[in-house]
Every structure is written in C-alpha cells, then in structure tokens.
C-alpha positions in Angstrom: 0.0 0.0 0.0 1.2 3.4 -1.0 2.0 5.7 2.1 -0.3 7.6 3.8 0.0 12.0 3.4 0.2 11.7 7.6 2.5 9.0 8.2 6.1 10.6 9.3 9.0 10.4 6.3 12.3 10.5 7.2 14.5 14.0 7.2 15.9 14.9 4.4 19.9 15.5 5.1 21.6 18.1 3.9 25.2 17.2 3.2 27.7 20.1 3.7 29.2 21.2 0.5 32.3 20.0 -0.5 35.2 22.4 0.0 38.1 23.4 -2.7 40.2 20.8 -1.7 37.7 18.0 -2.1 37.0 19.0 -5.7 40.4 19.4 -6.9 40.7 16.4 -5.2 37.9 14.8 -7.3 39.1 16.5 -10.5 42.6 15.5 -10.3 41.4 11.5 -9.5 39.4 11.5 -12.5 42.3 13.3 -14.6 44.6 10.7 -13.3 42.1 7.6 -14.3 41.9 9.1 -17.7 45.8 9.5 -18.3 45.9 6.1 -16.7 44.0 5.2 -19.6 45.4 6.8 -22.4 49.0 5.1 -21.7 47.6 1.7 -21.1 46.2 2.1 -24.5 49.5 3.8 -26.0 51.5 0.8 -24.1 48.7 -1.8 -26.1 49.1 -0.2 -29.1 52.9 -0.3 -29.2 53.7 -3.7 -27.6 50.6 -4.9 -29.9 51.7 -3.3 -33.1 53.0 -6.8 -34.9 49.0 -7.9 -34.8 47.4 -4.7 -34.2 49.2 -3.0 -37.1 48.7 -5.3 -40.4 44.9 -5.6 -39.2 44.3 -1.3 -38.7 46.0 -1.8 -42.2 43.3 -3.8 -43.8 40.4 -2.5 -41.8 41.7 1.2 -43.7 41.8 -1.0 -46.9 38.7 -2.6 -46.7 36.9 0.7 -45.7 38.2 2.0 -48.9 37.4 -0.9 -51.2 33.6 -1.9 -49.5 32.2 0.7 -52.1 33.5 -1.2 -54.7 32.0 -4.6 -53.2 28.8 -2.8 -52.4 28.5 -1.8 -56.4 29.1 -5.5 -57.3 26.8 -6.5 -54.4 24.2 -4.4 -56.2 24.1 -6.6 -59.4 22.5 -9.7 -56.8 26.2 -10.9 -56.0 26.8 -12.6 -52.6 28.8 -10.9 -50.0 31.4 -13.8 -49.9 32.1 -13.5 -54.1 32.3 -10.2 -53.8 34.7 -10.0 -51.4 37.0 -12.2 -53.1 36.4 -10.5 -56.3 37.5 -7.0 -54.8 40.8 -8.5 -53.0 41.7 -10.3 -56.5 41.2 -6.8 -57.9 43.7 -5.4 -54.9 46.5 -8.1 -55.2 46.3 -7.8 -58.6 46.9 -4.3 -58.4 49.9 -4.3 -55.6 51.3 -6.9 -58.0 51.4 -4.7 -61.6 52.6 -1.5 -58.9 55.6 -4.3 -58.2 56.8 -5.3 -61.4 56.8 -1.6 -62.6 59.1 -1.3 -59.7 61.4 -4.5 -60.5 63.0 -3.5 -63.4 64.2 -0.2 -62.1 65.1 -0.8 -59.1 67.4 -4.1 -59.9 69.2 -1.4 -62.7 69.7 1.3 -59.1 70.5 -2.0 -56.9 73.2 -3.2 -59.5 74.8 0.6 -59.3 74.8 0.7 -56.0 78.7 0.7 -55.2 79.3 3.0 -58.3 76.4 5.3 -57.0 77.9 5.3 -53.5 82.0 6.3 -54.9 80.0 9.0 -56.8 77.9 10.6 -53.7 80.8 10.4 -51.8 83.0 12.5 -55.0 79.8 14.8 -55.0 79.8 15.3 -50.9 83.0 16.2 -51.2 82.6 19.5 -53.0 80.5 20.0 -49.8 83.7 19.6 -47.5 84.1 23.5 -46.8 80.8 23.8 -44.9 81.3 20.1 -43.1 84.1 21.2 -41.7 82.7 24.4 -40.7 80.3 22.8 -39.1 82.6 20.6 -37.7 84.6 23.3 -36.2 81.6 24.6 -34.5 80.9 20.9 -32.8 84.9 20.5 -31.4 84.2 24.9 -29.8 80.7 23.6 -28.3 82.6 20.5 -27.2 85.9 22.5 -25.8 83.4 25.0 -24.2 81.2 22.4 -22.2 84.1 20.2 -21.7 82.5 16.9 -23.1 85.1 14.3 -24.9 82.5 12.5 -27.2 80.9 9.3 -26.9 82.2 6.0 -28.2 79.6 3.4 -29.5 80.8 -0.2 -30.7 78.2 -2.1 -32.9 78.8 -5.6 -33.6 78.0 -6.8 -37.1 75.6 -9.6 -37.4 75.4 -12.3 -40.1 72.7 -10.7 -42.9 71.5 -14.7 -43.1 70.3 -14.3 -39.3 68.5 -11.1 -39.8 66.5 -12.3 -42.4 65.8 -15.5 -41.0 64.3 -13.5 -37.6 62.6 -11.1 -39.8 60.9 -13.3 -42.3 58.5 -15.4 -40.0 57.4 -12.0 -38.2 56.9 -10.2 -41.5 55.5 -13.1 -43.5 52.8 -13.6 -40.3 51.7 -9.9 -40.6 50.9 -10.5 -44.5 49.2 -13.3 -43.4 47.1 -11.5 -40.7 46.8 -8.7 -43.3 45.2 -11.1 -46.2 42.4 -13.0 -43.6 41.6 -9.7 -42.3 40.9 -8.0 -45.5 38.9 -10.6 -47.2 36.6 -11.3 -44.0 36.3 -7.7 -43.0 34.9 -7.0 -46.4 32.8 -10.5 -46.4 31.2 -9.8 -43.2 31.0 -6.2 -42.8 27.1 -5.7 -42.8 27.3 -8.7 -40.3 29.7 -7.1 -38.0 27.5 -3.5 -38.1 24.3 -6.1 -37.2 25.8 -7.3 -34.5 27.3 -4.2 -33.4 24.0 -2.4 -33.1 22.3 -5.6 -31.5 24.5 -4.6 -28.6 23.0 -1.5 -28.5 20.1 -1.9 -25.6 18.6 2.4 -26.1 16.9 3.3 -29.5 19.0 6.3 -29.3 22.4 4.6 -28.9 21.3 2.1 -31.9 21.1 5.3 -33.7 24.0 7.4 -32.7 26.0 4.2 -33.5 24.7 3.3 -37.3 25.2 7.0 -37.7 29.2 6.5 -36.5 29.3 3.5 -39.1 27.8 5.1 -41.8 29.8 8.3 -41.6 33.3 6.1 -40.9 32.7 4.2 -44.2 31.8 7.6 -45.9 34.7 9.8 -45.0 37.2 7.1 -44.9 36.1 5.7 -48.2 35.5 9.0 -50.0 39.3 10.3 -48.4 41.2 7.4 -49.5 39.4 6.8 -52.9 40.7 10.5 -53.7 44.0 10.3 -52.7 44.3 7.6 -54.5 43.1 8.8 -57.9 44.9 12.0 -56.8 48.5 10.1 -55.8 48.4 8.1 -59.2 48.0 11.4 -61.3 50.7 12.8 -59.4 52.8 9.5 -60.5 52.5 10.1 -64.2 52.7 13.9 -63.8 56.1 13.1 -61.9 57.2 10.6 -64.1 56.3 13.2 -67.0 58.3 15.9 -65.2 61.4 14.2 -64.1 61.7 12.4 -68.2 61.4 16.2 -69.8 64.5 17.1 -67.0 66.8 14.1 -68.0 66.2 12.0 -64.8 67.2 8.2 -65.3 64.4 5.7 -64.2 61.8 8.5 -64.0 58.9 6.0 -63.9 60.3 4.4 -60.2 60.6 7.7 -59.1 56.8 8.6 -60.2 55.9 5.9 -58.4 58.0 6.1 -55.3 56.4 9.8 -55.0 53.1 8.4 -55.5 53.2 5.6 -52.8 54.8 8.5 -50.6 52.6 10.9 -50.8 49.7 8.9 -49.2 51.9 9.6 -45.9 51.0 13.8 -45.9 54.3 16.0 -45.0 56.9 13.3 -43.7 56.5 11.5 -47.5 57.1 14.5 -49.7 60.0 15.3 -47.6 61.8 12.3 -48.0 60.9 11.6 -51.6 62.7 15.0 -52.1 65.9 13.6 -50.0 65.9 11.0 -52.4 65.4 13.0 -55.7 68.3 15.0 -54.1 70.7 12.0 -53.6 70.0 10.7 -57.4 70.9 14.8 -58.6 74.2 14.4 -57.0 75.0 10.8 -58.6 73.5 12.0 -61.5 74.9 15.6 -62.6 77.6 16.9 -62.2 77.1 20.3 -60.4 75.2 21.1 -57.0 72.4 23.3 -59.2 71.8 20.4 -61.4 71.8 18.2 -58.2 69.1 20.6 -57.1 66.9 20.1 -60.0 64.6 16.9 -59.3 63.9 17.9 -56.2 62.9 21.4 -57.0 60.7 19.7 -60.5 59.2 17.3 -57.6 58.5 19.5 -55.1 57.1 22.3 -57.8 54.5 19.7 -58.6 53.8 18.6 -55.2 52.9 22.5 -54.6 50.6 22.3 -57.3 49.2 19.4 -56.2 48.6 19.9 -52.4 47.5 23.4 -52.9 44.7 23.7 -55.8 44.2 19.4 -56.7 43.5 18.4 -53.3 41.3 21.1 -52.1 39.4 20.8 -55.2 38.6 17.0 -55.2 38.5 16.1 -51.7 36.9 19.6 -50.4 37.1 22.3 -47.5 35.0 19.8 -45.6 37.8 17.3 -45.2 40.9 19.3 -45.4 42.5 18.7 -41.9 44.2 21.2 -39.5 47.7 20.9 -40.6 49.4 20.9 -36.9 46.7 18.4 -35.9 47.7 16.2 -39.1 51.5 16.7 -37.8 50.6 15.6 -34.5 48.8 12.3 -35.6 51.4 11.4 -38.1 54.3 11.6 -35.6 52.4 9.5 -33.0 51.1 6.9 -35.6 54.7 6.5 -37.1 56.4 5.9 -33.9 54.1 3.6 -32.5 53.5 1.8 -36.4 56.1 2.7 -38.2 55.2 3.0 -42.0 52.0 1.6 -41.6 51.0 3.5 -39.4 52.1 6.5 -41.1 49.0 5.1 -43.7 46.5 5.3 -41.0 46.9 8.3 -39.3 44.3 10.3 -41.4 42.1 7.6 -41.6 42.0 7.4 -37.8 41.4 10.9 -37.4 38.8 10.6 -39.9 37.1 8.0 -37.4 37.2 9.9 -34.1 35.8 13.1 -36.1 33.3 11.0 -37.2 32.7 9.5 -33.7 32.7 13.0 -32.5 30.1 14.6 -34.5 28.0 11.4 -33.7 28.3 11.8 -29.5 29.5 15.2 -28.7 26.3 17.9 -28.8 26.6 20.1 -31.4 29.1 18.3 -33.2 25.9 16.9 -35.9 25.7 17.7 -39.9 24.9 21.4 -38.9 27.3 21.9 -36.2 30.8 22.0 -36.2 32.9 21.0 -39.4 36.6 19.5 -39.9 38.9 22.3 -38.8 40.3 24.3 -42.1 
C-alpha cells in the first residue's frame, strides 16, 4: 500500500558542501584515471603493433574498397564473391605496382657501389661547410668540456637477420590477407551485431550514424587520394623524363606511394630526388633540379588538386595532421604512417556522432 499523506518520512539530510580541496581532489582522481587510460592504450598499441598493425591496415583497406564490393553486391552478387572478387582486384593491383618497380630498381641495386664512390665525390665539393660545421661541434665541445661518446656495434650475419625477420613479417601479411577478405565478407554482419549490442533506440542510432559516416569519410578520403597520388605519379614521371632524370617511372611511383603519408612522404621523396641529382649531374644546381621539378608539382598538387577534389569539408588542421602522423609513425612505423588520417577521420566522425553540437549542422573539420 502506498503511504499515507500523515505518516512521518524521514528528514531529508543536507550534506555540507564540499570544499576546494575535495574538488580538486575529485578532478585530479578522474584526470589521473583518464591519463591512466590513455598510456595503457599507448603501451597496447605499441607492444601490440606486430597484430594490431597489419589488421588497422586492412580495416583502412577494406573501408576504402567496401564501395567497390557494395557496387558489385548491387548486381545480386553474394557478399562472400564479392569480397573475393574486390581483394583479386587489390592483389592484382599491388602486383602490376611491383613489377613496374622491379626492373628499375634491380638497374639502381646493381649501381649501388658505383652510385655510393660517386655521392661520396659529390659530398666532397661540400667539405668546406662540413668542416665548418665541424669546427663549430669540437668549440661547443671544448666549451662544455665533453670528450664525445664512443659506441661499438657488432655486425651480425645478414642470413640471421633475415631468417628472424621473415617469419614476423610473413605472419603480418598473413594477418593482413584474412583480415581484409573477411572484414569486407562480413561487414554488414559485423554492423548487425554491433547495433544488436546497443540496448537504447537512441544509442542504436548514434551508432549506425558513427558507421555510416566512418565508411563515408574514410572511403570517400582514400578513394581521392588515391586517384589523386596516381595522377601525381605520371605527372612526376612526366616531369622528371622532360628534366633528363634516369628511371623517371620508379621515381613517379615512389612519389606516388609516398605521398599517401602527408608532410613526412614528400619530404623524403625530395631527400631522395636530391641524392639521385648528385650521382647523377655533375654540379650542385643540377643536383638541385629533381627535387625542386618534384616539389614544384607537389605544390601544385597539395595546394589547388587536393582542395578541389576532396573539399574544404575534409581538409584537416595541418598541426593536428602533424601531430597524428608523428604519434602513428612511432608507434606503427610506416604503416602506421597510412593510418593516421584515416583514424582521425574516425574519431571526427565518432565526434560529430556523440558530442552535442558536433551533428551535420554543427561543427565542421577544422580548415
């Protein structure tokens, strides 16, 4: 029986508000848990990187390829074909990008000891300002009193490397392969399943929302760059062949794979145009001229193709871009250089999907 208006209820009790101390106190435990958090995860992600890596690498794959197995789904194929149609389609693909790659790259490997007497010839018109420099380092080394640090390295047999890298690299392929094909097989399974999970209407929502915006953005960002990336190729390969570079096609190439990795790639695809000036020419201004033909059409590229195709919507903060692809790349290493956009991608999409005012009208990707 419900109680009666008369009977007695107990006091209410006030508790006495909690002073400064208790709520820093409170704040800085709930700061702690989180940063707690963050370098379990950081710890995971690095001490996990030999599984964690190749599969991040085909989940960013199969993102970008399940519009392609969603067209071919259309025509009444099964989920299954279609996924092993699409990865035929991408080894197929990896495998023309590597024979393009063999023949240039055995003619570089077989000049290798010539190329390395000739870079050392050309460093040593550099000498003067080495040894500038060098004179600087013994002052700064006189004026702190440090002596310099010996290091001995002990030269192991190449046969031992490769046969401790091989297992470890051929495992991550492996990992690479299953994942790709059964992410792509099973995706509308996995999104089922996901939102079966879900127990409110609104979090069933909020969470196809997240999914279909992470397929959209990721998909629509890496199908671009990748259309984008392979007409930079050819215009590279173009550019270099009209300025007398040998092997202008591996180049192209090289500067095409690079440049999915924003920043960090260009800059070391114009280290390496820089080396193959000095082997190839004979003066430091002609050694200066691939990298500055590259890097004039990376200009063009970053600055009028990119915006244009992939749109103000999706162009990233560039310090934030920095930022992911320092962290990614020392916890990944190359891969992981591949999926720091997509993962920011991810959480912007997870953002605008959970965070008020971060929906279709609020917020956009920072220009």
């Amino acid at each position: 029986m419900p109680p009666s208006r008369y009977e007695k209820r107990p006091p209410i009790v006030r508790l006495p508000p909690k002073s400064n101390v208790e709520i820093v106190l409170q704040r800085g435990s709930q700061v702690a848990l989180i940063l707690l958090g963050l370098l379990g995860l950081i710890f995971a992600l690095y001490f996990g990187r030999y599984i964690l890596a190749p599969v991040a690498f085909a989940l960013v794959i199969g993102l970008m390829l399940g519009p392609v197995a969603a067209r071919i789904e259309a025509r009444g194929i099964s989920p299954y074909v279609s996924s092993v149609l699409v990865f035929i389609l991408f080894i197929f693909s990896v495998c023309l990008i590597a024979l393009a790659l063999v023949g240039p790259l055995s003619y570089w490997a077989d000049r290798g000891p010539q190329m390395w007497q000739e870079l050392q010839l050309r460093m040593s018109q550099l000498r003067e300002p080495m040894e500038a420099l060098r004179d600087i380092q013994d002052g700064l080394r006189n004026a702190t009193g440090e002596t310099g640090l010996t290091v001995s390295v002990e030269e192991g047999s190449p046969m031992d490397s490769l046969i401790t890298v091989a297992p470890a690299i051929g495992g991550q392929v492996l990992i690479f392969m299953a994942t790709l094909y059964f992410f792509i097989a099973t995706r509308h399974e996995t999104r089922m399943a996901v939102l079966r999970l879900c127990v409110g209407r609104r979090l069933r929502w909020r969470t196809a929302h997240i999914f279909r915006d992470v397929e959209t953005l990721v998909s629509r960002y890496l199908l671009s760059i990748t259309a984008i990336n392979m007409a930079l190729a050819v215009a590279v390969t173009c550019a270099l062949w009209l300025a007398g570079v040998p092997s202008p096609a591996l180049w192209g190439i090289l500067a095409g794979l690079l440049n999915f990795v924003m920043y960090i790639g260009p800059a070391i695809m114009a280290a390496v145009l820089f080396a193959v000036g000095l082997v190839t020419f004979d003066t430091i201004s002609g050694s200066l001229m691939p990298p500055l033909v590259y890097l004039a059409v990376n200009l063009m590229e970053a600055q009028f193709v990119t915006p244009m195709v992939i749109g103000r919507m999706m162009t990233l903060n560039p310090f934030i871009v920095l930022i992911a692809l320092t962290f990614w790349i020392w916890i990944w290493g190359p891969i992981g250089g591949f999926v720091a956009i997509p993962a920011l991608l991810v959480g912007y999409a997870m953002a605008r999907n959970l965070i008020p005012g971060w929906g279709p009208q609020g917020p956009r990707l920072p220009d």
